[in-house]
VEXDO-711771 format. One record per atom (N, C-alpha, C): residue in one letter; x, y, z. Coordinates in pm, whole numbers, plus 50000, padded with zeros to 5 digits. Example, Ala and Ser with C-alpha at 12.3 -4.5 7.8 and 13.67 -1.06 7.14 Angstrom:
<sites>
a513194943150780
a512304955050780
a513204967050780
s512854977550708
s513674989450714
s512905000350787
</sites>
This chain:
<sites>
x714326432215904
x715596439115878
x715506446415744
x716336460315760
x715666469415636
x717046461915526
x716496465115411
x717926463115336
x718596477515301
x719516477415230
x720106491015262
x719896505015174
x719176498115073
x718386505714961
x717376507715053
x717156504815166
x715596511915201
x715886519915331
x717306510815376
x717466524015494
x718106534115462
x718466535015326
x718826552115272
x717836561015213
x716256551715201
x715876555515112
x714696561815238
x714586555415364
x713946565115433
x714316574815494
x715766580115482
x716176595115499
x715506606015421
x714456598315304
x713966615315251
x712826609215261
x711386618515216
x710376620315226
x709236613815223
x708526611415318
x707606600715380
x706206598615381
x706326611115463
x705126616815549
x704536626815458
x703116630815518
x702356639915410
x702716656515489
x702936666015447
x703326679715480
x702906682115612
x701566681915653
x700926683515770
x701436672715865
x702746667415885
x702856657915975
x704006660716062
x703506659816205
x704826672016300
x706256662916319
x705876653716199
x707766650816202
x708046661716126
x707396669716052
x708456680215995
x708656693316031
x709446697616024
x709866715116031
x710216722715978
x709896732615960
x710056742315862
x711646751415878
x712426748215816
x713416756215772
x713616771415787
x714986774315830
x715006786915825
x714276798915705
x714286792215607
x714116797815425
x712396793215430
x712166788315525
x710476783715505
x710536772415412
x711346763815340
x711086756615255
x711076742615356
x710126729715341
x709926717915444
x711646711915426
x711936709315566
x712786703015577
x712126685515628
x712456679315565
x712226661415589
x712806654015711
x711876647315793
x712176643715894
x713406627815850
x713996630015985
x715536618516003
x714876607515965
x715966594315916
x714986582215886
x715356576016022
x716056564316009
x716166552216122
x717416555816196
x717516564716173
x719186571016255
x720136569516184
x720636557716154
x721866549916090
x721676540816049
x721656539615864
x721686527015819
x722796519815841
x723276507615832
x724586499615862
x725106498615723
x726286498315785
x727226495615668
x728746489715712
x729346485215616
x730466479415678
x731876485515700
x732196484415806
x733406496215847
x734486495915778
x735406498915796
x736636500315704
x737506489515736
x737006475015768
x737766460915746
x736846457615666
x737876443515631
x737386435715541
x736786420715647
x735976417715646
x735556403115712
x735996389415585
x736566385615674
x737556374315573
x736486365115505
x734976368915627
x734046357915567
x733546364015442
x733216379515390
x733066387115330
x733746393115205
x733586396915100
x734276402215022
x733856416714936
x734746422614924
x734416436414852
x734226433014693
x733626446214619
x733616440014480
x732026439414440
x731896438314353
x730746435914269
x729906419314289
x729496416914417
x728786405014411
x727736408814539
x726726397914565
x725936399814677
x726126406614832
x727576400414831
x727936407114975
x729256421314936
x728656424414863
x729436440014796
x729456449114918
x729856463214894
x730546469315024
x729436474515119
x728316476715095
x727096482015187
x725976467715250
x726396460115092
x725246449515122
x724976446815277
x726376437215333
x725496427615444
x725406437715567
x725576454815621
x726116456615694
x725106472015672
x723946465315670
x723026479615666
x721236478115715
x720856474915819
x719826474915852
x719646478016062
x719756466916082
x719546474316226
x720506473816330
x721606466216338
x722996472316441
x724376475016372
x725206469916416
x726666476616357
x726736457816333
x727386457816212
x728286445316169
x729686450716143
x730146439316248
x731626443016279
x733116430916248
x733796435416146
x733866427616081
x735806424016131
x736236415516036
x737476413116083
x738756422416060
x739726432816105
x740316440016065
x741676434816035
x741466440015889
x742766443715790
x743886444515881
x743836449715967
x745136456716021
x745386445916133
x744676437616165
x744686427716285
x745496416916222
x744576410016147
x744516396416095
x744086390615937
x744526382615895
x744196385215760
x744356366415743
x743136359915785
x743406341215757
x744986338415899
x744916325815846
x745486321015980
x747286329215988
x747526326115890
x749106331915920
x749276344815978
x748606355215955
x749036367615972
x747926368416123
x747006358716151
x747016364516285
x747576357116395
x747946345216364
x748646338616486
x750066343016456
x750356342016355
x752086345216318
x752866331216314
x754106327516305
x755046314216318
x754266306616426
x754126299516452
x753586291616502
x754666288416623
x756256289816611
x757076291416687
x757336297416813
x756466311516764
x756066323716898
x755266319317017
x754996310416960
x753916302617078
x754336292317152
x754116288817284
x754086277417358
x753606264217291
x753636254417355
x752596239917278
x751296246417382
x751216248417462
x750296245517535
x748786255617513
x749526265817430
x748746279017398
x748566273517254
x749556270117174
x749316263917024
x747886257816996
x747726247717126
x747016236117116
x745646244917104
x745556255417247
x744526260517256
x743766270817130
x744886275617058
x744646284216919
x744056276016847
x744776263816843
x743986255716731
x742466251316724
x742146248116870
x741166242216894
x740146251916845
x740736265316921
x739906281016907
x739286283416745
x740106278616644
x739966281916521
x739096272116487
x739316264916513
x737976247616495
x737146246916504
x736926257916603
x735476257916627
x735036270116600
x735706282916573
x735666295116504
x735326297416341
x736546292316255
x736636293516137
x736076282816029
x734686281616078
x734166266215998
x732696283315915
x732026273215840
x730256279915815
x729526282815931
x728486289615914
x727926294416041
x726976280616124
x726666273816037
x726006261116063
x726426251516171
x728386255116156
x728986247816219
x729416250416279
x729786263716340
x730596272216423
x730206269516573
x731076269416680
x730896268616796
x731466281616889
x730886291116855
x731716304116907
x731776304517027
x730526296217196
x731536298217317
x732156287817347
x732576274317256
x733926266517270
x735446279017184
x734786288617104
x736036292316993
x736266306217119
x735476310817177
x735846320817283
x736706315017399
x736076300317454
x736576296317551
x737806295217557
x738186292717434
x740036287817413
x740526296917368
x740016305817292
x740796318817291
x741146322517417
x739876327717507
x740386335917594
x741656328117718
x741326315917717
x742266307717794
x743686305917716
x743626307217590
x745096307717519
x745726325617566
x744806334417583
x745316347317605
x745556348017794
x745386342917847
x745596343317992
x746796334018024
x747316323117936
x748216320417951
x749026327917872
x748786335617811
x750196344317705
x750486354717824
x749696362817892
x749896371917988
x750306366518086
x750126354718119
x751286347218241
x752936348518181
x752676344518076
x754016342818005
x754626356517977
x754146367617931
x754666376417898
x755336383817992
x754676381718153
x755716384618248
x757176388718245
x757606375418167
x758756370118154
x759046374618045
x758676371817948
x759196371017842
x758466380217742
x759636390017710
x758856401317633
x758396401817502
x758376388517406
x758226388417269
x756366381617295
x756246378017446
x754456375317442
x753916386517562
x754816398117583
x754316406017675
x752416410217637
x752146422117691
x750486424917682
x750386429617545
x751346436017503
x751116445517337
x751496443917255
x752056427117237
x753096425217141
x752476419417012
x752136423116931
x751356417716797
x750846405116787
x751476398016849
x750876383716895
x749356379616930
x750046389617058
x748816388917199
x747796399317136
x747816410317056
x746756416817049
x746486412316945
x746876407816863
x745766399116743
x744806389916776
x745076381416900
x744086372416964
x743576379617057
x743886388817098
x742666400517149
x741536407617028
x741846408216972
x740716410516817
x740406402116771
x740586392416794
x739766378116751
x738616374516874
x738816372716993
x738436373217110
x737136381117060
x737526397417045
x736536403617020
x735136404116886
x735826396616800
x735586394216675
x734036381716671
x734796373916815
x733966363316836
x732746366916888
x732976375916970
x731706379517061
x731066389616981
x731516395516882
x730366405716787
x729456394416703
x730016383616675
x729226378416614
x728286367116740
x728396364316877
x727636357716936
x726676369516966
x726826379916920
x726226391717023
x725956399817117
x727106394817181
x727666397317327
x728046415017262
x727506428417324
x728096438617296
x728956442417405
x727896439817521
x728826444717651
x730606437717636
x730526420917619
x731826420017613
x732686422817491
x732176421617339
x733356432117262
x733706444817277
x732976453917380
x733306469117394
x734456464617501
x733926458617610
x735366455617695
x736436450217663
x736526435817538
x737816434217521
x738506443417417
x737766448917308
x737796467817216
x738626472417368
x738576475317465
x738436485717554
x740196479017597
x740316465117628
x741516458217684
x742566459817549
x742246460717450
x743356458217386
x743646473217339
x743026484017324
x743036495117338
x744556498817439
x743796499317565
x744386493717704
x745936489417661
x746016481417600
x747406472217623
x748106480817534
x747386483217396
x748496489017311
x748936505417349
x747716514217353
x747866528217380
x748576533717528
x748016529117620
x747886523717778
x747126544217779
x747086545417877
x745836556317933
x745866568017825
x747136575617832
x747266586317771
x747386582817617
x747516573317588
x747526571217428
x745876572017408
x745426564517506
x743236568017475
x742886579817505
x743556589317563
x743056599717593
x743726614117463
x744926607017408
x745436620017290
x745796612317202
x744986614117128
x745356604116947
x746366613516878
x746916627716931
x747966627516881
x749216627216920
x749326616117022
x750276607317035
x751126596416957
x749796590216910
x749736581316779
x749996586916639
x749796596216603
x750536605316515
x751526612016483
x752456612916612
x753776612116621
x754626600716613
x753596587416619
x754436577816611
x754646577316471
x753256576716393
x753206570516274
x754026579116169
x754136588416215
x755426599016127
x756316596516177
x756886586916249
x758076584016284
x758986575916140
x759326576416055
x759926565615949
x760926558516032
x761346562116142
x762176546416150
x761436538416267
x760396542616313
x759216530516378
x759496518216368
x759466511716482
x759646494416428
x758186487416352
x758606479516273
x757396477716208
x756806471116272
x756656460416364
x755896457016477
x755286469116601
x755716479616567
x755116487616672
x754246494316537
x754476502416479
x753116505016341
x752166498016335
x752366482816275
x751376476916289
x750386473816417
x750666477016577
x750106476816643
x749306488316702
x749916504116629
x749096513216628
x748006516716547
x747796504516406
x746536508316309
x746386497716401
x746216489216415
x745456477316531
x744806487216601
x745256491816686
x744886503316776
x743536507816696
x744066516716613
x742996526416506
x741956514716437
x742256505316401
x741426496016383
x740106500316437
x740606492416583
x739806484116663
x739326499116789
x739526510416752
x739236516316814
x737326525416734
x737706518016602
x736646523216492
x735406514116530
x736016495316531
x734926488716617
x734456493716694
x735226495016795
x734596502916946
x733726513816943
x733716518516839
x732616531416839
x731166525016777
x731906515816636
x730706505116600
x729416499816726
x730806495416800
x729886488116902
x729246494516985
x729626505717014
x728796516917090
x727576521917022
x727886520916896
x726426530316832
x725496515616804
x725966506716815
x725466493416816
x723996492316952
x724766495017063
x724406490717148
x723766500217224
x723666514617161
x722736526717196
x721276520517088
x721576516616971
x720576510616864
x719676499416913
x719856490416998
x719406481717063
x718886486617186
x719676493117288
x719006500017349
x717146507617318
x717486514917237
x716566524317195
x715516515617102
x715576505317054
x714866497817031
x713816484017115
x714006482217230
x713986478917329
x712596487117391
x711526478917427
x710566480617510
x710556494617596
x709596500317611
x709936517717733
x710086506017844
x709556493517888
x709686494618038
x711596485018032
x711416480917924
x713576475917934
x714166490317888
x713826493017811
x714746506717768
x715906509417888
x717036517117844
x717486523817900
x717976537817812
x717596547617913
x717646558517813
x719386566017881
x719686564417951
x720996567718042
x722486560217993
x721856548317963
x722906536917879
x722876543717760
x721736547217682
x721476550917563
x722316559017520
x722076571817598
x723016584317537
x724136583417597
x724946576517727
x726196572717768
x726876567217627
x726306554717539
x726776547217438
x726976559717308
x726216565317293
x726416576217169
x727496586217190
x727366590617314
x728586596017355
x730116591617340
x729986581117374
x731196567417340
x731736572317178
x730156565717166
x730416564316986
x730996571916932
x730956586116928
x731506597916909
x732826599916943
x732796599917055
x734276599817141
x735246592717006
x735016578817037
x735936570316936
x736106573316792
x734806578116706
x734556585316588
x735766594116573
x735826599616663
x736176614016650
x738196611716670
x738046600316761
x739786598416768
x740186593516691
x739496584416621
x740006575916467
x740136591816378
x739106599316344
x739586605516248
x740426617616274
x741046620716406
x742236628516432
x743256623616410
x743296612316435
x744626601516422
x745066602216283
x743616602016177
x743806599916016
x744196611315944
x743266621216050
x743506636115946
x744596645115944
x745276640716136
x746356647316153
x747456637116101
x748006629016085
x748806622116026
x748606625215873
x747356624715834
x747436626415653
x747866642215665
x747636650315739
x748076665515697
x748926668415717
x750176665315819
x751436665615838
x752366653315741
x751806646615675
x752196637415580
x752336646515429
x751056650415428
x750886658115299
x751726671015277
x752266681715412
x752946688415427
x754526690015384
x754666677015441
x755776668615385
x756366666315284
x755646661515193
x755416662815063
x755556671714996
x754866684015045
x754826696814968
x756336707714989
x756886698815101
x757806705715148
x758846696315059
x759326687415043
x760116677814951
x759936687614783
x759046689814752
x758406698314610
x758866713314584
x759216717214665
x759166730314718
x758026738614664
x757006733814734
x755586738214753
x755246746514898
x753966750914850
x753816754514980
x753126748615065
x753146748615190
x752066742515271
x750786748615281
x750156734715294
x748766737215303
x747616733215412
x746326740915446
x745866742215547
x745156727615583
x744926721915457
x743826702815435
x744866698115330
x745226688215330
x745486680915225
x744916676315097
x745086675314975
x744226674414872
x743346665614860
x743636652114926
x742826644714959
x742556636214792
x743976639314732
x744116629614622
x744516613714674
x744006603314621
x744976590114677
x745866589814677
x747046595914599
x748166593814552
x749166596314676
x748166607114757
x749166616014849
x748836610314991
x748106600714981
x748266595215123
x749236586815203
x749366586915295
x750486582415372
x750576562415333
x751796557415323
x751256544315243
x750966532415343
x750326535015471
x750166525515556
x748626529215576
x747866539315537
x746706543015503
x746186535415371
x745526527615397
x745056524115233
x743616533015202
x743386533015077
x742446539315011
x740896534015099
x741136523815127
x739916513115189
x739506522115307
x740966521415389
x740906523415566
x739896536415549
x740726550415478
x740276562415466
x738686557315455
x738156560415306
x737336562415249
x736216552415339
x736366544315369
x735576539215474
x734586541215614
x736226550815699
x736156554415801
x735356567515808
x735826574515703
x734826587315657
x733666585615653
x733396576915575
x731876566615551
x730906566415693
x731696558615763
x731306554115887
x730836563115979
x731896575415978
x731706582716098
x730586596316055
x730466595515923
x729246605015852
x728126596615909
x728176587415804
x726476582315822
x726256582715985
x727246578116127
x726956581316218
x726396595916229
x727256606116242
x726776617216261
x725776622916203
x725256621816070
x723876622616008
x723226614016072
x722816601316145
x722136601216230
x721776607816335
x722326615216364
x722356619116485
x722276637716478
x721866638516300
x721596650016271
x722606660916287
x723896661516292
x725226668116242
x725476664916104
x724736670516015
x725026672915899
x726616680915874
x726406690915938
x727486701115953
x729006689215925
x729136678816004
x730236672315973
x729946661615913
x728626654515893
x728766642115766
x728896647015665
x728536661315570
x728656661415456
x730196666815446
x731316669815496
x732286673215466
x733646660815457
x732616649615529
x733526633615575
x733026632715419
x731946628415377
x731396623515262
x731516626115117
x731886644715124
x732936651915030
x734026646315007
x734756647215105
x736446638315096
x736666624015081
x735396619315131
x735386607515064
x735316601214900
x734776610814874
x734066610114704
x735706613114665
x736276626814712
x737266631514652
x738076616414618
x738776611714725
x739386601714759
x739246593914660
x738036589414619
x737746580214495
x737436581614389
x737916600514353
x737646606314239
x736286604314189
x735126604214271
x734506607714172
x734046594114089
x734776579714091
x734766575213969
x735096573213877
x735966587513873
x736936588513732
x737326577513682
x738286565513744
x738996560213683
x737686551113615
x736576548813616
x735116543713526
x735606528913571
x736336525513676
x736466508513770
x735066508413840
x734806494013834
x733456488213904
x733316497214021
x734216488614121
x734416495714258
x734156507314277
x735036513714226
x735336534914267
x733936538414224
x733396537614072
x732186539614059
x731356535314167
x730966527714227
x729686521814295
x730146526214393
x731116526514462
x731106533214621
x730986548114564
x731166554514497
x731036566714462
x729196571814469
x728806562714405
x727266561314414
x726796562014505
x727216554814651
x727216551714734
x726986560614797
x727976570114849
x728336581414883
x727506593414881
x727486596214724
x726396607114665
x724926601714687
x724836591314695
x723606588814774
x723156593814904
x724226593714979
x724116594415130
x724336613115126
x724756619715022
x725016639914992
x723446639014980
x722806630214847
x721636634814798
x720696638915020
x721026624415024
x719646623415129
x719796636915249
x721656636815275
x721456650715369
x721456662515343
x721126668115160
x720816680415120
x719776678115156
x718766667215144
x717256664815131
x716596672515276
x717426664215363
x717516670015503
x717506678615562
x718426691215531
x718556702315489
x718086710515423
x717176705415348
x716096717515251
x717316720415106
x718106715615099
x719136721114974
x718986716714882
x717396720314852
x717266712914704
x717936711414592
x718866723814570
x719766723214438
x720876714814433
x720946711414560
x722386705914585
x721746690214574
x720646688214694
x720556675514615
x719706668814480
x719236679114449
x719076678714293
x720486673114173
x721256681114271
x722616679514162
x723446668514178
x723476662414339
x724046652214369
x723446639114307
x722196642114311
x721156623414238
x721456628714101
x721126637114075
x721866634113899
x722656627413841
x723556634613934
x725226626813923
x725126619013969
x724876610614007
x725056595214083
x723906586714030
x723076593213981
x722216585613907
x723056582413761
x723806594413720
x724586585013584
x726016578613631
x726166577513748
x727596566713792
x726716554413771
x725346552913827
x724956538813889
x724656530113756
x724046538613617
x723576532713527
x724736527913474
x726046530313458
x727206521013412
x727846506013487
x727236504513591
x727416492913608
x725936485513665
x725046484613620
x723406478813674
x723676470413750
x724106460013704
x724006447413809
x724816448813933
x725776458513954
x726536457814064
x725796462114173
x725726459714304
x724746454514453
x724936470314500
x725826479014492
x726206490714489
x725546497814408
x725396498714314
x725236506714217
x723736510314169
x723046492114180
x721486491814196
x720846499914298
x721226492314388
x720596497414505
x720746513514561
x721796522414488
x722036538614514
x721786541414421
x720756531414252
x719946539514163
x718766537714258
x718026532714338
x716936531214343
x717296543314490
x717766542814540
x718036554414660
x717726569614618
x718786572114467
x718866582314433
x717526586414361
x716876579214291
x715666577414239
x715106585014321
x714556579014410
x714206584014545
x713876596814596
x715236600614608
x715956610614624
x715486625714606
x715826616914394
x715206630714297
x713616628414317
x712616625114329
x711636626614365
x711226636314480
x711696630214567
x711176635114699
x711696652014661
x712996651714605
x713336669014524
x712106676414488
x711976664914400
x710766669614291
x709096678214361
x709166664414473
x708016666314558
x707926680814661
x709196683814729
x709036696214751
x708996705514682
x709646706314538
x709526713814470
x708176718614400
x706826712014453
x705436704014387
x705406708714234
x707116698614184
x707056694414032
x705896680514059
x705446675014105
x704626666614126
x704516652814011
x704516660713902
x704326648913783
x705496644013795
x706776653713756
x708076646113772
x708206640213854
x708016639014012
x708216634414124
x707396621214144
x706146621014037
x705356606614028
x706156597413962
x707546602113840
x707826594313794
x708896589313823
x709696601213916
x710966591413946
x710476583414095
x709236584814161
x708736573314234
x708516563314221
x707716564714068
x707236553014008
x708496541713925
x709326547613906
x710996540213862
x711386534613981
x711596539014092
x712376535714217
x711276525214263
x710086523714267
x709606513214290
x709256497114219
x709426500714085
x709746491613974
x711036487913978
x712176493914012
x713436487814030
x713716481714175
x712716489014259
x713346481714360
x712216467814368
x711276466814309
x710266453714326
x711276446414228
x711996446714115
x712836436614041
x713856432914122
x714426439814240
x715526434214268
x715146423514443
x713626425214460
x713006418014564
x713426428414656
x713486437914682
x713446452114801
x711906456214817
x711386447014915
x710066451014943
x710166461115065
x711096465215147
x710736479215218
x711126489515101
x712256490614995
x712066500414908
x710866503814878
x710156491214795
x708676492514717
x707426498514820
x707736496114946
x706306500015032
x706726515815005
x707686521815072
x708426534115062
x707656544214963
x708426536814814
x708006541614749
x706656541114671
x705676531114709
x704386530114665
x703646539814791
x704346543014883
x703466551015012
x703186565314906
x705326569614870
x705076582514812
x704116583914689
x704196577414610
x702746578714511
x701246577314556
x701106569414694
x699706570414755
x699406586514801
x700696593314809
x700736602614903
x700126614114797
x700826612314653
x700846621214594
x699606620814523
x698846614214503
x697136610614453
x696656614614556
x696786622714670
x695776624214770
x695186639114711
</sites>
């Protein structure tokens, strides 16, 4: 498993010139062949087992090598209260079964029993849909029932089951949107500009948007496995069916976000007596306040590095722009904003690299090379100096500045052998083998 300093760090330059992964650019200058498609990273929830912040499992750490890690959503569930709710809403007989579900769910991994914590989930949710018949406060969509539908699903991303988290992703989808809500996300954008919305119905449309971001996770998940997979298991039909998916869902999460933030922002400007505008500024200040800074800047995240896999630069670097915007940059000089900022401009450097835009990513590792040196030890910040390092080399290397390009190789491999990143260090001890030839 790559770590994530190395699966950013094989988006730029590898191979020796004469090697038909590469192609020559419109401008004639070498354009650098794709790395591993998509490094992982963690989507725009928080996993309760997980934490954001400046420590080992910081925001890229655990959620960047070879499938999608899919984590617990913000908008679902948040520890026991907020996803079961009063304990009142419930039957005894479904109670019993939640409990058991969590017992064997919410322990260390050592101890966890995830198909006893599935079993009783899903049997606590088949009796809620008996019940909801009747009674409309446990009907199919009622915040209740679809929180233990994202748990359900939650369970099986981590047994590994993809086929069944895309289907219950797919059921609770289903329950909340029902057909035409999956088919026009700006449906859901009329709701969410609704201000007198019940707040139980809001919260079940970012559920929705949530878990509709998994669902693409799990699709690009399970095209990744696919394609990794033996030629005689392969499936190449599943393969590009799943990317297709992936996209699909990509693409409805961020209509849902962009058209709601731009008719939000309009709003605004119209309250000001401003004028309207064609994008929103894409300051934090001005986002809609059921959007957190997280959800955004995340989802942008997500659905770039997808599409730069998949070689649409054209729309990762404009997700990845607004993302930076979003977090200024850094400005405010906080742990966090800095290092995801790093983050980010890491991921500009590698698809100018991509692109042949040397100046641009010349200019991007600069800059992100002096975000990362203000906080060293942060898991963020290291690991997108040793990326960007990288980066500016491989710059360097097309540019055949050569000496310079020996030395910011020779840094990126000394930092990444201190921090124990031995696919960084091969990486980058290849590019200095390369460059003595």
């Amino acid at each position: 498993m790559l770590s994530h300093t190395t699966a950013r760090l094989a988006l730029a330059r590898r191979i020796p010139p004469l090697s038909p992964k590469h192609v020559e650019s419109p401008a004639g200058r070498l354009q650098l062949a794709p790395h591993c498609i998509h490094p992982l990273r963690r989507s725009f929830f928080t996993n309760s087992r997980l934490s954001w912040g400046n420590n080992s499992k910081s925001w890229l750490t655990p959620v960047v090598a070879a499938s999608v890690a899919v984590g617990v959503a913000t908008f679902a569930f948040v520890g026991y209260g907020m996803f079961f709710g009063p304990s009142a809403a419930y039957p005894k007989p479904v109670r019993k079964l939640l409990r058991e579900g969590g017992m064997a769910y919410m322990r260390t991994a050592d101890k966890q029993d995830l198909p006893k914590a599935v079993e009783c989930y899903s049997q606590a949710l088949e009796l809620l849909d008996q019940l909801g018949a009747t009674d409309p406060k446990l009907g199919r969509d009622s915040p209740h029932v679809t929180g233990l539908v994202v748990r359900i699903a939650a369970v099986y991303t981590e047994m590994g089951d993809l086929d069944s988290t895309i289907s219950t992703y797919k059921d609770l989808l289903h329950r909340i949107l029902g057909d035409d809500g999956m088919d026009d996300p700006r449906m859901q954008v009329a709701l969410l500009l609704d201000r007198e919305l019940p707040k139980d119905r809001r919260e079940n449309i970012l559920r929705a948007l949530g878990s509709a971001n998994k669902l693409a996770e799990t699709y690009e998940a399970r095209a990744a496995r696919s394609k990794r997979r033996s030629v005689l298991l392969a499936d190449p039909d599943m393969e590009a069916a799943d990317i297709k998916e992936a996209s699909r869902w990509y693409q409805w999460c961020l209509q849902v976000v962009m058209l709601t933030y731009q008719n939000h922002f309009n709003h605004l400007q119209l309250e000001q007596d401003k004028p309207l505008a064609n994008t929103p500024s894409f300051d934090p200040s001005t986002l809609p306040r059921y959007f957190s800074l997280e959800v955004v800047t995340s989802l942008f995240y997500n659905a770039a590095t997808f599409f730069a896999g998949h070689g649409q630069f054209q729309y990762a670097v404009p997700l990845l722009q607004r993302g930076l915007d979003l977090l200024r940059r850094g400005a405010d000089g906080k742990e966090v904003g800095v290092c995801r900022s790093c983050v980010l401009m890491s991921h500009l450097a590698n698809a100018a690299v991509m692109t042949s835009d040397l100046p641009a990513a010349e200019r991007w590792a600069i800059e992100g090379l002096a975000l990362a040196k203000q906080f060293p030890k942060n898991d963020d910040c290291l690991g997108s100096f040793v990326a960007l390092t990288y980066d500016l080399g491989a710059v360097y290397e097309a540019a055949d500045k050569v000496d310079s390009a020996r030395v910011q190789y020779r840094q990126a491999a000394e930092v990444a052998r201190s921090i124990g990143d031995s696919g960084a260090v091969a990486l980058a001890t290849a590019a200095l083998d390369r460059l003595a030839l």
